[in-house]
C-alpha positions in Angstrom: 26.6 11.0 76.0 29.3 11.6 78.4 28.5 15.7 78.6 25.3 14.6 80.0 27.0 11.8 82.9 25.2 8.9 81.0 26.6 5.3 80.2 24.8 3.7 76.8 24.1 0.1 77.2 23.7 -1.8 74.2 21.8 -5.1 73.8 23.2 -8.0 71.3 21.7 -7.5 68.1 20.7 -11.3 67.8 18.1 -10.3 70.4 14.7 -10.7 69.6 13.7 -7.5 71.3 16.6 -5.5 72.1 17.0 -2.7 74.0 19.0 0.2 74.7 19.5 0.7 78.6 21.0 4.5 79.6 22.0 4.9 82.8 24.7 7.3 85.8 27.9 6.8 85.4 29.1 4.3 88.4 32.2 7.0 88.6 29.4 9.4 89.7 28.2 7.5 92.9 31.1 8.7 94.9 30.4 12.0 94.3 27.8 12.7 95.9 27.4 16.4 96.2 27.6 16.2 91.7 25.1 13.4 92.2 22.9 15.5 93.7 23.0 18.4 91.6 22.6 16.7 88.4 19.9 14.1 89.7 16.9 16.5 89.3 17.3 17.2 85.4 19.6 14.5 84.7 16.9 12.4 83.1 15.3 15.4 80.7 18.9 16.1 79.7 19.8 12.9 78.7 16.8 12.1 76.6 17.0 15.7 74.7 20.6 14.5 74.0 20.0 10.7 72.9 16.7 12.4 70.9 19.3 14.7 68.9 21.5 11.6 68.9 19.8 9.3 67.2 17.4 11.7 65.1 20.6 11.5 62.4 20.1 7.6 61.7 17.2 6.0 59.8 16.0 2.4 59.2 14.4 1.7 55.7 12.8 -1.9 55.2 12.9 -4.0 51.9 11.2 -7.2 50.4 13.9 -9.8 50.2 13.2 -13.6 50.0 15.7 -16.2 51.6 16.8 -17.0 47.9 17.3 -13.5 46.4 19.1 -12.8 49.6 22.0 -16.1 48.6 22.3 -14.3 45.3 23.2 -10.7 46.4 24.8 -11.2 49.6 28.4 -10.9 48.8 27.1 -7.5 46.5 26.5 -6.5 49.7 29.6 -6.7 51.5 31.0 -4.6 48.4 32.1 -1.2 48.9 28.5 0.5 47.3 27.4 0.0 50.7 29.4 1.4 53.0 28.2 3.6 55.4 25.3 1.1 56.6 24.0 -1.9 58.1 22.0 -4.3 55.7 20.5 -6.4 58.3 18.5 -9.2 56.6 15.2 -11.0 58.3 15.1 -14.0 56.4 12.1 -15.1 58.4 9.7 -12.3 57.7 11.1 -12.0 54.1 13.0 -8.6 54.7 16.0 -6.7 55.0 16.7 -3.5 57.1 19.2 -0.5 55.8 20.1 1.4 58.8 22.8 4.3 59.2 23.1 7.9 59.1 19.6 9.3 57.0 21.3 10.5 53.7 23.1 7.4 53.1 20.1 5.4 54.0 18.2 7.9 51.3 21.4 7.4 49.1 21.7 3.2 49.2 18.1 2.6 49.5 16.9 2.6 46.0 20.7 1.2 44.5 19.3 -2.2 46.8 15.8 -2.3 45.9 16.7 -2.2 42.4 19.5 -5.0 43.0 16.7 -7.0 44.6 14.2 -6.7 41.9 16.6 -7.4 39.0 17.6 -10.4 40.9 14.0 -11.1 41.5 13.0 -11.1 38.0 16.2 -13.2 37.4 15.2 -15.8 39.4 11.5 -16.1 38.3 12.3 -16.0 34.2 11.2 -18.5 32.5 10.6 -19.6 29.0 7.7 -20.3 27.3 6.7 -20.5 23.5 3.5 -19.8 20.8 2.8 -21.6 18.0 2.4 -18.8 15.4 2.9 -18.7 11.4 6.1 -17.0 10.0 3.4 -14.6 7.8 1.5 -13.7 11.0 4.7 -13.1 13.1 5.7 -10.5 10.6 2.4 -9.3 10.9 2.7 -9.1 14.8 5.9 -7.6 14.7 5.5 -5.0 12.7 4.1 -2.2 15.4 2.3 -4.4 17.8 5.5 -6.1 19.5 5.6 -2.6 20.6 2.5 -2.2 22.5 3.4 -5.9 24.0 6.5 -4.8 25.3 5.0 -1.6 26.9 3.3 -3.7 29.0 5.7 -6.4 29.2 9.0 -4.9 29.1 11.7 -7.1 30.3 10.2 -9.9 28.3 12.3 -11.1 25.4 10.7 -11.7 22.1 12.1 -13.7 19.4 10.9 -16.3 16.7 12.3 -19.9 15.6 11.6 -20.3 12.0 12.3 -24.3 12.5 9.7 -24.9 15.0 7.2 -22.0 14.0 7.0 -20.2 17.0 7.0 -17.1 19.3 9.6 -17.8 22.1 9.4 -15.4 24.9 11.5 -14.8 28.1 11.3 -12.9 31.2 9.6 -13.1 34.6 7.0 -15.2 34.6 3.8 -12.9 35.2 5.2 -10.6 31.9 5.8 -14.2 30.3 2.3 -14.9 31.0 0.4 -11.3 30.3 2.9 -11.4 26.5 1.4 -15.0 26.0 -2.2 -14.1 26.6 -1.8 -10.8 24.5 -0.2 -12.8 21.4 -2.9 -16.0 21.4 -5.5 -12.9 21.7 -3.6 -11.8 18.2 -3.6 -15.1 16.9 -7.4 -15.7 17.5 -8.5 -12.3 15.7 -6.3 -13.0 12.5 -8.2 -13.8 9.2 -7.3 -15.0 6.3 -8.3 -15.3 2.5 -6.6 -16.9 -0.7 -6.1 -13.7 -3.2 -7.0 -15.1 -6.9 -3.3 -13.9 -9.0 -2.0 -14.9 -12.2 0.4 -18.4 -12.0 3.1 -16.3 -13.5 2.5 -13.8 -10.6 2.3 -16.6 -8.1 6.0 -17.8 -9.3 7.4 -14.2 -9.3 6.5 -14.1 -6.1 7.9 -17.2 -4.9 11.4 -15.7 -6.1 11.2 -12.9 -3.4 10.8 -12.1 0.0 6.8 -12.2 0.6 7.8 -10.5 4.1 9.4 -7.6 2.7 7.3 -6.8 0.2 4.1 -7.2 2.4 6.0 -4.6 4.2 6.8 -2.2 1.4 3.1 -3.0 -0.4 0.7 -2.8 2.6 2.4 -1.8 5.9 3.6 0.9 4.9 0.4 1.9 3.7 -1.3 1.3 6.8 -2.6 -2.0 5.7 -2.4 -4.2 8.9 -1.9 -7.4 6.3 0.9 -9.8 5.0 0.8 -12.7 2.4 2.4 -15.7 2.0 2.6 -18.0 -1.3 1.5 -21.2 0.0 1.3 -24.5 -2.1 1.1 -22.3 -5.0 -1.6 -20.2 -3.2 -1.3 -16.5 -2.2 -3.2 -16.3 1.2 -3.2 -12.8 2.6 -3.8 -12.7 6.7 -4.5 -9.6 8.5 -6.4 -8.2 11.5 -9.7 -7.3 9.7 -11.7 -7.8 6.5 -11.0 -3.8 5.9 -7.4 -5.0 5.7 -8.0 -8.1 3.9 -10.3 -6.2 1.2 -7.7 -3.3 1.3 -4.6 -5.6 1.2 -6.5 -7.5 -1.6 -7.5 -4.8 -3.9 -3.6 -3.7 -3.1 -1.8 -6.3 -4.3 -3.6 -6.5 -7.4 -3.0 -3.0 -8.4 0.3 -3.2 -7.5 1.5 -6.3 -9.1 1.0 -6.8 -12.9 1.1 -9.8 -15.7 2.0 -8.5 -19.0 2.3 -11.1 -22.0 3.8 -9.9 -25.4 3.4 -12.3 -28.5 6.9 -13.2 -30.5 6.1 -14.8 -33.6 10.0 -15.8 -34.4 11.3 -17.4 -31.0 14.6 -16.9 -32.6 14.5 -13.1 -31.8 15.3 -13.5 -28.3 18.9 -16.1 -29.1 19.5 -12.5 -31.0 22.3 -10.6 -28.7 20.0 -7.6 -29.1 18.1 -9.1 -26.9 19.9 -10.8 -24.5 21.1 -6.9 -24.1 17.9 -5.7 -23.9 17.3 -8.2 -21.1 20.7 -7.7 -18.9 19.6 -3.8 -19.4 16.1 -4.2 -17.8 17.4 -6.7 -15.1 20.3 -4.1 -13.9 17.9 -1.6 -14.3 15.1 -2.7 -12.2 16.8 -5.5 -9.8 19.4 -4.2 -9.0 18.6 -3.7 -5.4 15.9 -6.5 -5.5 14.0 -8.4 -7.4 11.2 -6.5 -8.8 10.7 -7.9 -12.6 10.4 -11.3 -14.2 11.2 -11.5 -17.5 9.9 -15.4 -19.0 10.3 -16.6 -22.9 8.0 -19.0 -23.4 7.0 -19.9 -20.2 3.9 -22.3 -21.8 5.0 -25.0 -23.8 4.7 -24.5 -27.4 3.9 -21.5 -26.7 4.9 -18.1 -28.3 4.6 -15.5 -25.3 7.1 -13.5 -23.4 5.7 -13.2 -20.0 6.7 -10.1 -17.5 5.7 -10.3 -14.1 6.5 -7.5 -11.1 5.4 -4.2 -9.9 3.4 -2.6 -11.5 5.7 0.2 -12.8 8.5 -1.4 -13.3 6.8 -4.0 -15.2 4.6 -1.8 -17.2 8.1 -0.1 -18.2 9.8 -3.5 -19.2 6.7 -4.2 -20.8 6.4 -1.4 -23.1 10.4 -1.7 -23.7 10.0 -5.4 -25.1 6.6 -4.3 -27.0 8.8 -1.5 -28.8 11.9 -3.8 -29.3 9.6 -6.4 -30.7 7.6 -4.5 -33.1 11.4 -3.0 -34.6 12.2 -6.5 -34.9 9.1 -7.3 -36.6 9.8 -4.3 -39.2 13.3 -4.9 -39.8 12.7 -8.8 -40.6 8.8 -8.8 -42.0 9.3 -5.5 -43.6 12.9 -5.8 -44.7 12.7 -4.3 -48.3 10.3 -1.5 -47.1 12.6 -0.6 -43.8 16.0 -0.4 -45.8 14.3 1.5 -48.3 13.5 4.2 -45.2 16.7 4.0 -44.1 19.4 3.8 -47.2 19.7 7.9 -46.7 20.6 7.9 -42.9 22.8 7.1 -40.3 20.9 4.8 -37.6 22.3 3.9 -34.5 20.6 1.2 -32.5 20.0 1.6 -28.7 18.0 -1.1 -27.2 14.3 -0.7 -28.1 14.8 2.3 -30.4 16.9 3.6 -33.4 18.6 6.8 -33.4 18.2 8.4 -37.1 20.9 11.3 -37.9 20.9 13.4 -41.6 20.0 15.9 -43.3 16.4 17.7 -41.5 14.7 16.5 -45.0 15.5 13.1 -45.1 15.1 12.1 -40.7 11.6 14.1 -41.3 10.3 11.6 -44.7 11.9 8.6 -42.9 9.9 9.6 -39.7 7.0 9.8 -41.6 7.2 6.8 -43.5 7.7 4.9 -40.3 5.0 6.1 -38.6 2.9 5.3 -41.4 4.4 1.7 -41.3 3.6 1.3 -37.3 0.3 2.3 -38.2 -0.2 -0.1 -40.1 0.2 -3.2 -37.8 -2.8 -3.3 -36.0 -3.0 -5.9 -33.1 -7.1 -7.1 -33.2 -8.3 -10.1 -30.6 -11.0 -12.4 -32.1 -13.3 -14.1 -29.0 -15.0 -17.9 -30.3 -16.8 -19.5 -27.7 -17.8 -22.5 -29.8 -17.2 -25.7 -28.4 -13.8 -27.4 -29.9 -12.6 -24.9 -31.4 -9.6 -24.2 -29.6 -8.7 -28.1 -30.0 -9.4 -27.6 -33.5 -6.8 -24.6 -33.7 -4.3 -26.3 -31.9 -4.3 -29.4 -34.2 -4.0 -27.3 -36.8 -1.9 -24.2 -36.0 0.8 -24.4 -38.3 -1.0 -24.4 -41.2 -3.2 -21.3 -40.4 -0.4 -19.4 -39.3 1.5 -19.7 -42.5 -1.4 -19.5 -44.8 -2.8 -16.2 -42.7 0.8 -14.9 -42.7 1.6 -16.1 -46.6 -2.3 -14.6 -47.8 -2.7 -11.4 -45.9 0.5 -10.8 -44.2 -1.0 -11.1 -40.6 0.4 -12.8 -37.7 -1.5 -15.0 -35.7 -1.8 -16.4 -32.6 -3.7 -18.6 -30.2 -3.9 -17.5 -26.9 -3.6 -20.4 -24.8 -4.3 -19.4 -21.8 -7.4 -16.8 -20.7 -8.5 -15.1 -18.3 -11.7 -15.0 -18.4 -12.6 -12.1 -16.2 -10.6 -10.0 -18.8 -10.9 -11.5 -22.0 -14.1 -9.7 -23.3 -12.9 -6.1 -22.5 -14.9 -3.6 -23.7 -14.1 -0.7 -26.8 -15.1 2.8 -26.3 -17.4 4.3 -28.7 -17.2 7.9 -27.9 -15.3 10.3 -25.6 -16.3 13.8 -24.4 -14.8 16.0 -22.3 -16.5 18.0 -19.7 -14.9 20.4 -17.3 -12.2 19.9 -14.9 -10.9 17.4 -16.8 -13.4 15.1 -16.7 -14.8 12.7 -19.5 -17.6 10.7 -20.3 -16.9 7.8 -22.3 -19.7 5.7 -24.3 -18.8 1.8 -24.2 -20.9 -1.2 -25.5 -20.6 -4.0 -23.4 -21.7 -5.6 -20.2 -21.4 -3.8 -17.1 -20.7 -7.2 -15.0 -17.0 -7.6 -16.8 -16.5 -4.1 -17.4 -13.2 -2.4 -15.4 -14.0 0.5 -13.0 -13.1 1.7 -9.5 -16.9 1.7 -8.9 -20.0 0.5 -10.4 -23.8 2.5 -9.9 -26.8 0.6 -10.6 -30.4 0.7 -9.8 -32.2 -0.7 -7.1 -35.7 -0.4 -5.3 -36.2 0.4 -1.9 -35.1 -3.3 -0.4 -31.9 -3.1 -2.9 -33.1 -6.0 -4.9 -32.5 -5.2 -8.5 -35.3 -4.0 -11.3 -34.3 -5.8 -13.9 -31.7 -5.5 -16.9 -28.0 -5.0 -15.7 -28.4 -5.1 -12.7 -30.2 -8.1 -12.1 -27.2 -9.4 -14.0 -25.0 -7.8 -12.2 -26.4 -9.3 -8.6 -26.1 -12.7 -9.9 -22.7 -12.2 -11.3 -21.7 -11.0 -8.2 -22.9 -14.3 -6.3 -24.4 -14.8 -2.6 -22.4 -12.2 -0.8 -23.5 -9.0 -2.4 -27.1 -10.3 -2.0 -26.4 -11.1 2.0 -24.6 -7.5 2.0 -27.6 -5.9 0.8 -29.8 -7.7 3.3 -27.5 -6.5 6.2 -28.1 -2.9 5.0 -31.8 -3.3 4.4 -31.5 -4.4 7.8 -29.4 -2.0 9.5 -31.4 1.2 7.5 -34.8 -0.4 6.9 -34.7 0.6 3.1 -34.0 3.0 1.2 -36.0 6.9 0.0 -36.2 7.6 -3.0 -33.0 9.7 -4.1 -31.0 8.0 -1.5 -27.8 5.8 -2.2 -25.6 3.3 -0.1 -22.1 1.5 -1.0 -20.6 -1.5 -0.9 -17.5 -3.6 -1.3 -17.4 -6.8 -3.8 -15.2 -9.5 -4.3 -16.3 -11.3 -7.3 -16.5 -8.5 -9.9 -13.8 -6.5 -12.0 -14.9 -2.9 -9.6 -13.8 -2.1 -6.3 -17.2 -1.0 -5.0 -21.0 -1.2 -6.3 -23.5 1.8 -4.9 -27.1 1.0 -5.1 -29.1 4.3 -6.0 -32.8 3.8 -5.3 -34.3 5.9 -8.8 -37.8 6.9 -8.5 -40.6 5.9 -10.2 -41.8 8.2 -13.0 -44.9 10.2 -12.8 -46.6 12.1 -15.3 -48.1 14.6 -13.0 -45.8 15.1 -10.6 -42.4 15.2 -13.7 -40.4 17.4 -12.6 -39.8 16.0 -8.9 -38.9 12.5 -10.8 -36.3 14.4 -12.8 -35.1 16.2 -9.6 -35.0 12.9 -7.5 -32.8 11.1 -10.4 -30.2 13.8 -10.8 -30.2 14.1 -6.9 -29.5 9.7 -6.9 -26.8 10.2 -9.7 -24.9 13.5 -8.3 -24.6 11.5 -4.7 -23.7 8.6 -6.0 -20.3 10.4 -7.9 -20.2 12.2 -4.1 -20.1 8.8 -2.9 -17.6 7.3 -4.9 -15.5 11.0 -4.5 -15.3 10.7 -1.2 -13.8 6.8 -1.1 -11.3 7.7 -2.5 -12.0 6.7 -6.3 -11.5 8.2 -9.6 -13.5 6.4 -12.1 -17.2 5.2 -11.9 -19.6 3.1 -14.6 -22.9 3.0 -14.8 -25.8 1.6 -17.1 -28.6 4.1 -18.2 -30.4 0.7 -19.3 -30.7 0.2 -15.8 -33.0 3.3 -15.1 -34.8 2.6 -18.4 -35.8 -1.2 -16.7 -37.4 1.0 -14.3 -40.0 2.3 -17.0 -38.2 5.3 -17.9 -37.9 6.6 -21.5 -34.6 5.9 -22.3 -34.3 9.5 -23.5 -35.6 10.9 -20.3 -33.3 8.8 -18.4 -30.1 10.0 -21.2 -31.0 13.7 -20.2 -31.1 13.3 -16.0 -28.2 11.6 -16.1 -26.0 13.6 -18.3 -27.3 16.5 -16.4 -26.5 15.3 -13.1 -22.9 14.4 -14.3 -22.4 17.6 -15.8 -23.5 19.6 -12.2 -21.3 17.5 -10.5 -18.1 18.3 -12.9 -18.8 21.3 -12.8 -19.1 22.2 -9.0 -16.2 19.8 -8.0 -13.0 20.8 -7.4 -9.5 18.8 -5.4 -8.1 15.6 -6.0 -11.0 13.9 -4.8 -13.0 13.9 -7.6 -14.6 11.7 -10.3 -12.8 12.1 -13.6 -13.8 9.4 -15.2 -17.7 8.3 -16.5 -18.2 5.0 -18.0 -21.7 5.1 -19.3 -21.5 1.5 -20.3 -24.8 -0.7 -22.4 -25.3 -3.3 -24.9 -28.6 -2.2 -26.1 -27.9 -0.2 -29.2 -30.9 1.7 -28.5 -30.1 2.9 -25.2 -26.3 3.9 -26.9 -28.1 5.5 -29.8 -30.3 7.6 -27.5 -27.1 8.8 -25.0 -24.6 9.3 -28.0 -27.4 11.5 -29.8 -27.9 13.4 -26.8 -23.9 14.3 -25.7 -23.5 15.4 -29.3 -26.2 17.8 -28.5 -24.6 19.1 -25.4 -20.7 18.3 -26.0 -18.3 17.8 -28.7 -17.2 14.4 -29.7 -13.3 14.5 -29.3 -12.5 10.5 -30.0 -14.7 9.0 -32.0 -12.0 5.9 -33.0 -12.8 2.5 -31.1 -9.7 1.6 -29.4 -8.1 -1.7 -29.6 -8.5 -4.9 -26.6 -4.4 -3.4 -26.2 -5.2 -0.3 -26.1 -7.8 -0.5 -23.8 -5.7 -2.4 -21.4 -2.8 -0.4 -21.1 -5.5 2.4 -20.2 -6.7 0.1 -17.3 -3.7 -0.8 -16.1 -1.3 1.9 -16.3 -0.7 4.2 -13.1 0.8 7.3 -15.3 -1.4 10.5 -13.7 -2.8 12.7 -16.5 -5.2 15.3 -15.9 -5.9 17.6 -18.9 -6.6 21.3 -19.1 -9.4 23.2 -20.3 -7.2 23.8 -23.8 -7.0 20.4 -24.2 -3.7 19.7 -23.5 -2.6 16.5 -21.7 -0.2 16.6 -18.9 1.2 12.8 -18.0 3.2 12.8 -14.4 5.7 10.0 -15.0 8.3 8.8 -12.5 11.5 7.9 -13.8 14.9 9.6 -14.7 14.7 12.4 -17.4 17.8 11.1 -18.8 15.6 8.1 -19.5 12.6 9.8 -21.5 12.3 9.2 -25.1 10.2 12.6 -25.7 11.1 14.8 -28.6 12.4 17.5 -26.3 13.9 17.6 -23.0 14.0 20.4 -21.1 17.0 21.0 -18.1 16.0 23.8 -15.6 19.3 25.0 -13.9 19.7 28.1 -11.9 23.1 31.0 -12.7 25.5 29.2 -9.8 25.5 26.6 -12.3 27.6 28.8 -14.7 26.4 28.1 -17.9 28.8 30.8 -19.5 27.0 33.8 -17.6 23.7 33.3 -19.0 21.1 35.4 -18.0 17.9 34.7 -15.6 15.1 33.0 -17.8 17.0 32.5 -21.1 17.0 29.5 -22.7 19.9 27.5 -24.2 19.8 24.5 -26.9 22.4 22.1 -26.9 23.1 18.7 -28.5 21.6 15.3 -27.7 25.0 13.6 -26.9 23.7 10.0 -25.4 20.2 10.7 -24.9 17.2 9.4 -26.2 15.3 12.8 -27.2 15.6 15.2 -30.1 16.9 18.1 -28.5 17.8 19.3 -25.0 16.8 23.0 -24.0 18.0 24.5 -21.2 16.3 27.2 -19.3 17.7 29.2 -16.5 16.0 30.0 -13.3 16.9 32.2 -11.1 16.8 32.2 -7.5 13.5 32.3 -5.5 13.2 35.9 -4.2 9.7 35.3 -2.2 7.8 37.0 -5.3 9.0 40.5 -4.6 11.2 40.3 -7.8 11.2 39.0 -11.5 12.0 35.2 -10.5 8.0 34.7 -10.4 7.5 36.1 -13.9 10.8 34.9 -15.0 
């Protein structure tokens, strides 16, 4: 300021209101005739100077409390701040930057983050919930996620000792986490999943967590389940994921049991390979089968329990190794006389026969013809004692069935009796696009669909016959459900259908159809109005997702239809909707399911009018439930040919013919582009091994697509 003959006086900085005093220069008063001529615009000169002076610096103001301040103030005195002048207010709860405006602009936000971090540091605190291990996995799985976004510098963790969330952070965040989770907590439900002991122990042996995970998580089932005091409870955040979760786990967990009349088959070391082969097989990166011998006492069953898959695969691989066991050792004399020409070699559940073409083909024969002769058959008593009676006197039955009539028999201990009366097919016929309508005898409360149709009137209380049956089986709940939906749509139109879930029958869903009432005069809108109930009601089922649906034509018949009337509509109605369906989502299976023979008399006469009886041999109980329970895809073309999609290794498939695509960079001697090439078995399972070579995708402008 001296180019402008001005002195700057500055004011301690302690002052409360300090002040900046500019003023002549005291050299200046003895001279005067200066004094005089720089008097006039001294003071305008001075300001515009001190204005330009001080327009360079800048004060910025920050929140800082008297404690925060004790914990950064030697940070401040570091070298990050140089350039300014942190002057704290500890009474008014702030701090002043001051200095030149870019490092103000530079420093400011480096402090203000300092002070919050240091802030949130001194106001964590720790706080817990009291939360199940089942529900925490639950909770963690996606929804820690949308806790954190709104508390983000809390710290989420559980203690599996005490059985509880522990979260720390600042306290507001601590709190807002805390509300958030007991929010959680208070919407969970919960419901004990009715499974199979032997499933209940398998899945005691593995990590309920993880498999929840893989099961129903990963399907977008917001549900986890936890074996508890030899109960399965399954807790999730609605009853749409407990029904879903429910109806999951059952599909995807199975109990197979295989009878073994001579316990001394599995001390064999065939077995005990057998075993080892299906544990490393299927566990070897986690448990996913049980295999049990004789887990009942006195009893005669090997029991497999797992995945689905994998157990349906360990089952069928103990089924096979049994029955060889049972023809080598109960049909020793006929077996060695099959196989005195040819060279076997045994691998695991199979036998490998190698000769002349002549005598494999009459061996292969022969055996065939001696598996087709042991026919498993299930008998069902209901009379009072006499299982006791059995028991008491098992031994001798066995031997004399076996000794008399070569038979082996068995009582099955333990039922259950949802599936112990399931039903045989009568008749099969195939419609188009794969689908089939399949007669059974039997009643449609314990028969095994995705979804079950039956008759209603308007206020979806039954007419009579199976489905009156069918409501009672089905207890309370359906009845309340059918109430809410009376309710909610104040009945139902003729023609009209609505769905359902159920919990106490063998289906997945029940769809009440509302079937008119016949009318002479007026015929032909009765028939309409049926077919129009039936074709919505496949829609229905369609569009949910399922593939197979069962209905009772008894049902419309309680209704005062002729049951031959009521044969016709239906069939019709199934056939429009086969034929005019297309996708995945589709109904492939009909169960048209009755135990009037009447009723079955009038359908079967009417479909042989129509269609063609392809299978006309009842199936056996076995039979039956390998078709219910096994998840192999088959869809079959319009030639009749069945295509199964199996997953697996094709070095594993036991098919007569395998057949390896590979493309020409796989130099298989210069081959050309779509010839084929047999080769020899070597170690696999099948008869012969063709290869075919592909060539090259070329976008359809070539060969390769007709290749």
């Amino acid at each position: 300021m001296a180019d402008v003959y001005c002195d700057i006086t500055w004011q301690n900085v302690d002052h409360p209101t300090p002040v900046i005093k500019l003023s002549l220069p005291s050299t200046l008063s003895g001279n005067l005739r200066t004094l005089a001529k720089r008097v006039p615009t001294w003071s305008d000169n001075v300001h515009k100077e001190f204005n330009a002076f001080i327009s360079k610096y800048k004060a910025a103001k920050c929140d800082l409390k008297p404690p925060v301040f004790e914990a950064i103030k030697e940070k401040m005195s570091s070298s990050s701040y140089d350039g300014v002048l942190i002057k704290p207010d500890l009474a008014a709860e702030k701090a002043f930057i001051v200095g030149i405006s870019d490092d103000v602009e530079k420093i400011k936000p480096i402090f203000r983050k300092l002070v919050e971090e240091t802030t949130r540091q001194l106001s964590r605190v720790k706080d817990e919930v009291p939360f199940e291990s089942k529900a925490y996995k639950l909770m963690a799985h996606g929804l820690e996620k949308s806790i954190l976004e709104d508390s983000p510098h809390v710290k989420i963790s559980y203690d599996g000792t005490s059985k509880a969330v522990k979260l720390y952070g600042p306290r507001d965040e601590v709190l807002t986490a805390k509300c958030e989770i007991l929010n959680i907590k208070q919407g969970l439900k919960s419901k004990s999943v009715p499974l199979d002991p032997h499933l209940i122990k398998f899945l005691k042996t593995v990590d309920n967590g993880e498999l929840s995970c893989s099961l129903l998580m990963k399907n977008n089932i917001k549900a986890v389940f936890q074996v508890e005091d030899n109960e399965v409870m399954l807790t999730g955040y609605s009853d749409k994921d407990l029904r879903n979760g429910e109806e999951t786990v059952k599909k995807e967990l199975a109990c197979k049991r295989i009878f073994v009349e001579d316990k001394s088959v599995t001390q064999s070391p065939k077995w005990r390979n057998l075993k080892s082969f299906l544990k490393e097989k299927f566990n070897a990166d986690g448990m996913k089968v049980s295999i049990e011998e004789f887990p009942v006492r006195d009893g005669n069953e090997v029991v497999i329990t797992g995945l689905s898959l994998p157990a349906e695969e360990t089952y069928q691989q103990i089924h096979d190794f049994v029955v060889l066991q049972f023809m080598e050792e109960r049909k020793k004399q006929e077996w060695n006389g099959i196989i005195q020409n040819l060279k076997v070699v045994k691998k695991q559940n199979f036998n490998s026969f190698s000769r002349s073409k002549f005598n494999v083909e009459e061996a292969e024969t022969c055996i065939r013809k001696m598996i087709s002769k042991i026919y498993p058959d299930t008998l069902y008593i209901d009379k009072p004692g006499v299982k006791k009676f059995f028991i008491e006197n098992e031994d001798m039955y066995v031997t004399t069935v076996w000794n008399k009539f070569k038979c082996v028999m068995h009582l099955q201990k333990e039922v259950n009796d949802k599936i112990s009366h399931l039903h045989l097919p009568r008749y099969q016929f195939r419609l188009q696009n794969g689908a089939t309508i399949v007669i059974y005898k039997g009643d449609l409360c314990q028969h095994i669909a995705d979804v079950v149709i039956i008759a209603l009137n308007k206020n979806l209380k039954p007419t009579g016959g199976p489905a009156l049956a069918l409501v009672k089986a089905a207890g309370p709940s359906l009845q309340k459900e059918c109430e809410r939906i009376v309710q909610k749509e104040e009945g139902l139109e003729p023609g009209e259908c609505v769905l359902t879930h159920v919990n106490n029958l063998l289906c997945k869903m029940v769809i009440y159809a509302f079937g008119p009432k016949l009318d002479k005069k007026e015929n032909s809108k009765f028939e309409s109005l049926l077919q129009k109930v039936i074709t919505e009601s496949l829609e229905m089922a369609a569009v949910n997702g399922q593939s197979s649906v069962a209905l009772s034509v008894g049902d419309f018949v309680a209704s005062g239809v002729p049951p031959y009337l009521c044969a016709q509509n239906i069939v019709k109605s199934i056939t429009f909707y086969t034929e005019n369906q297309e996708g995945a989502n589709t109904i492939k299976n009909i169960h048209l399911v009755d135990s009037d023979e009447g009723v079955l008399k009038t359908i079967t006469e009417y479909l042989n009018e129509e269609f063609e009886a392809v299978q006309l041999i009842p199936m056996t109980p076995k039979k039956v439930e390998m078709m219910n329970k096994v998840n192999y895809q088959m869809v079959t073309t319009r030639e009749g040919l069945n295509i199964n999609i199996k997953q697996g290794d094709i070095e594993d498939a036991t098919t007569d013919v395998v057949v390896n695509c590979m493309g020409t960079e796989l130099n298989l001697r210069q081959v050309e582009d779509g010839s084929i090439n047999a080769t020899d078995i070597c170690n696999l399972s099948c008869a012969s091994v063709i290869h075919a070579v592909v060539p090259e995708w070329d976008g359809a402008t070539g060969s390769s697509e007709k290749v």
